[in-house]
N, C-alpha and C positions, 0 to 999 in steps of 0.2 A: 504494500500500500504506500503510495506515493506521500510524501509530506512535502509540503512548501510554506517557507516561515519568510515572511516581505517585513523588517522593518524599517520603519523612515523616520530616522530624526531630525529635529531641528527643520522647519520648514512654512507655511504658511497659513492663513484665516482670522480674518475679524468678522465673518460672517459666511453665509452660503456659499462654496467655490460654485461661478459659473463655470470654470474649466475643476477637474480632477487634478489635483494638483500633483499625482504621484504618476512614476512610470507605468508602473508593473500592478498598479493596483488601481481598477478605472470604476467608478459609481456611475451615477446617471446624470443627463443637464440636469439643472437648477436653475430657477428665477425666470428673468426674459428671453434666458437663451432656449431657442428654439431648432438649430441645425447648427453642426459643429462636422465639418470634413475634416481629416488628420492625414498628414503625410509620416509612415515611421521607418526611419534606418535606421539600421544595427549593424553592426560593423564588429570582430573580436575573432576570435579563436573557440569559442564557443562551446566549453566544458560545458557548460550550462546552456538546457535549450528551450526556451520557453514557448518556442513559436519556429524556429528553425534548424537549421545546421551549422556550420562552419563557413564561413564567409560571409558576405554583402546579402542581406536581408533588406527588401524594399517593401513597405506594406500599403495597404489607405485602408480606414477607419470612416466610417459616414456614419452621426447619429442624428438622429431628429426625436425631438421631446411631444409628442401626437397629442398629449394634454400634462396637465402641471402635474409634477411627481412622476409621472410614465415614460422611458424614453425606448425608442428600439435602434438597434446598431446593426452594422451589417461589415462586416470586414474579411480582409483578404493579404496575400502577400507572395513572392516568389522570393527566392534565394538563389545567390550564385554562388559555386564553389568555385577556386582557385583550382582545383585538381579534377574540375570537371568541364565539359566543352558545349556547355550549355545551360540555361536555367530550369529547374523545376519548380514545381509549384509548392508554394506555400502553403499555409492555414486558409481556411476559408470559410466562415461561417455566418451565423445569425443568432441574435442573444436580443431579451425581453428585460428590462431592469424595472422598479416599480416600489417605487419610497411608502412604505407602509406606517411608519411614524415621522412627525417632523420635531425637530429640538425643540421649537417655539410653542407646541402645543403637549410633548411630550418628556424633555429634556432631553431626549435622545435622540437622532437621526437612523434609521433603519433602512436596508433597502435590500430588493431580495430579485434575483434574475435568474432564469432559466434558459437555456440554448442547447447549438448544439456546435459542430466544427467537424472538418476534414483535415488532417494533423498532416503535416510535411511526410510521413510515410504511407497517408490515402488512411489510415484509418480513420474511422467515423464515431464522434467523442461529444454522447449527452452529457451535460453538465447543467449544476446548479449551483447558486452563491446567493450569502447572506455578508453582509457589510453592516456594521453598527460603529456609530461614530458620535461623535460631540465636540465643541468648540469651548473656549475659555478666552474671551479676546481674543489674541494673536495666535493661542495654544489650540493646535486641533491634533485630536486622536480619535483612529480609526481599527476597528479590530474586523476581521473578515474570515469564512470560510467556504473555499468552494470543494463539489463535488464531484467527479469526475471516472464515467463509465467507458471505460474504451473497450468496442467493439472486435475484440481480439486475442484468440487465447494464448498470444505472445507475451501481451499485457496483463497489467495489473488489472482483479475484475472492479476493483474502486480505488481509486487514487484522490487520496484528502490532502486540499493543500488550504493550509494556514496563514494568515496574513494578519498585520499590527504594522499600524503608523502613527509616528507623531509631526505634527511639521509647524513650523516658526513663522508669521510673515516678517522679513526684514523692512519693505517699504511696502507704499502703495501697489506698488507693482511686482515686486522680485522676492524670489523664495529660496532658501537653501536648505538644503535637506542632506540626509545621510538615508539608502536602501539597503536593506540585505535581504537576499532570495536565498533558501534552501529547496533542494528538491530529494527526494527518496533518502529521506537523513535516517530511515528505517537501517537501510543498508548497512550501514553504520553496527549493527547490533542483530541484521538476519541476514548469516550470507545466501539464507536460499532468496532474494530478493530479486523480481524481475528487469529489475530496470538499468543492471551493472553496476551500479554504484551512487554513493551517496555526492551532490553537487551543489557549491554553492557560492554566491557573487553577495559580493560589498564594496558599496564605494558611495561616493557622492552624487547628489540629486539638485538641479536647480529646475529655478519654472520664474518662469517671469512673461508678462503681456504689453502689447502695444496696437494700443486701439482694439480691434476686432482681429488679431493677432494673437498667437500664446506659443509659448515654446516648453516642451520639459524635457529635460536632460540626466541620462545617466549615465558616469562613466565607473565600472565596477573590475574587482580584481575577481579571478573565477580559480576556484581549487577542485577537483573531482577524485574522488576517494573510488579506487577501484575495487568491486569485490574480489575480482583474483589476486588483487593483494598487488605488491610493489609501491614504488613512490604516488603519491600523491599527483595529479598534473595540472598547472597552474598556466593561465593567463589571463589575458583582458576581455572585458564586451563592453562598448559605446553602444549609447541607443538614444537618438533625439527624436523628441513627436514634437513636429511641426503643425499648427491647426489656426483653421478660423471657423469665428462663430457667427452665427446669423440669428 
């Protein structure tokens, strides 16, 4: 069973995010934003794969918020490898998000989404997430869990990934942040685990807007713990999402 642990420190909120202020960890619009397109590259060595393989990952993201608190997405992406003579496709799915509590009437923020996705090796991946959040002025924290069924008995038959953020705003506009992703940190402690080993990225996170513009940025160091054992293997992944909102 898959685990994935996102934490974000230090980062942004004095109120509602009309953008998502985290990479790796995305909720629904808010407020008057009503359609938000995103452009996302990733760039790294790619011990860790959230969405692709090893090489140039180019995605888009398209949301639209169809009434307040509801929003639906629909996303997609190819990857190119360096060691390969062409591209193949990426993720490609559709997901439902839907704010069931708001802070201002509840103290909390809740949001709960269902979908599904075609994963970078064609397997077919229902999935479910709950996200629970709250703000303190500038202090926003966010704890999340998705649920994740891949249609393959290569794979794990449930993969639970866990998520926790906290984030800072420095200005009006710009945010700094700290991410960490774990992925199958099981492995760690069951070598009969399907998924090869335990994998995990940390580094820092920024987000800042202009106008009807928004940028978030991570740039994260990546260790992958292999079940058959030996060293440890280490490097990098960059991941910017470029967006505007309407």
């Amino acid at each position: 069973m898959r685990q994935f642990i996102v934490i974000a420190l230090l980062g942004f909120a004095t109120q509602a995010w009309a953008e998502t202020p985290y990479v790796y960890q995305q909720g629904g619009l808010e407020g008057e934003q009503r359609l938000a397109i995103e452009s996302q590259t990733t760039v790294g060595t790619r011990e860790l794969q959230p969405l692709g393989g090893k090489g140039i990952e180019q995605g888009l993201r398209v949301r639209l918020q169809i009434r307040e608190g509801t929003t639906v997405e629909g996303f997609g992406g190819a990857v190119w490898q360096p060691d390969a003579t062409d591209l193949r496709a990426g993720a490609i799915g559709v997901e439902a998000i839907q704010r069931v509590l708001s802070q201002k009437e509840f103290g909390v923020n809740l949001q709960v989404a269902v979908g599904a996705y075609r994963d970078v090796t064609g397997v077919f991946v229902p999935r479910a997430r709950v996200l629970l959040g709250r703000s303190w002025g500038r202090l926003n924290a966010q704890v999340s869990g998705t649920f994740e069924m891949p249609v393959s008995h290569a794979r794990d038959a449930l993969d639970v990934i866990l998520g926790a953020g906290a984030s800072w705003q420095a200005t009006s506009q710009t945010s700094i942040g700290l991410e960490a992703v774990g992925e199958d940190l099981e492995a760690i402690f069951d070598p009969e685990e399907t998924e090869g080993g335990a994998r995990l990225l940390a580094g820092p996170s920024l987000h800042t807007t202009f106008g009807a513009m928004y940028v978030h940025g991570n740039l994260g160091a990546t260790t992958f713990w292999p079940i058959a054992g030996g060293a440890p293997l280490t490097g990098a992944m960059g991941r910017v999402n470029l967006g505007w909102k309407f």
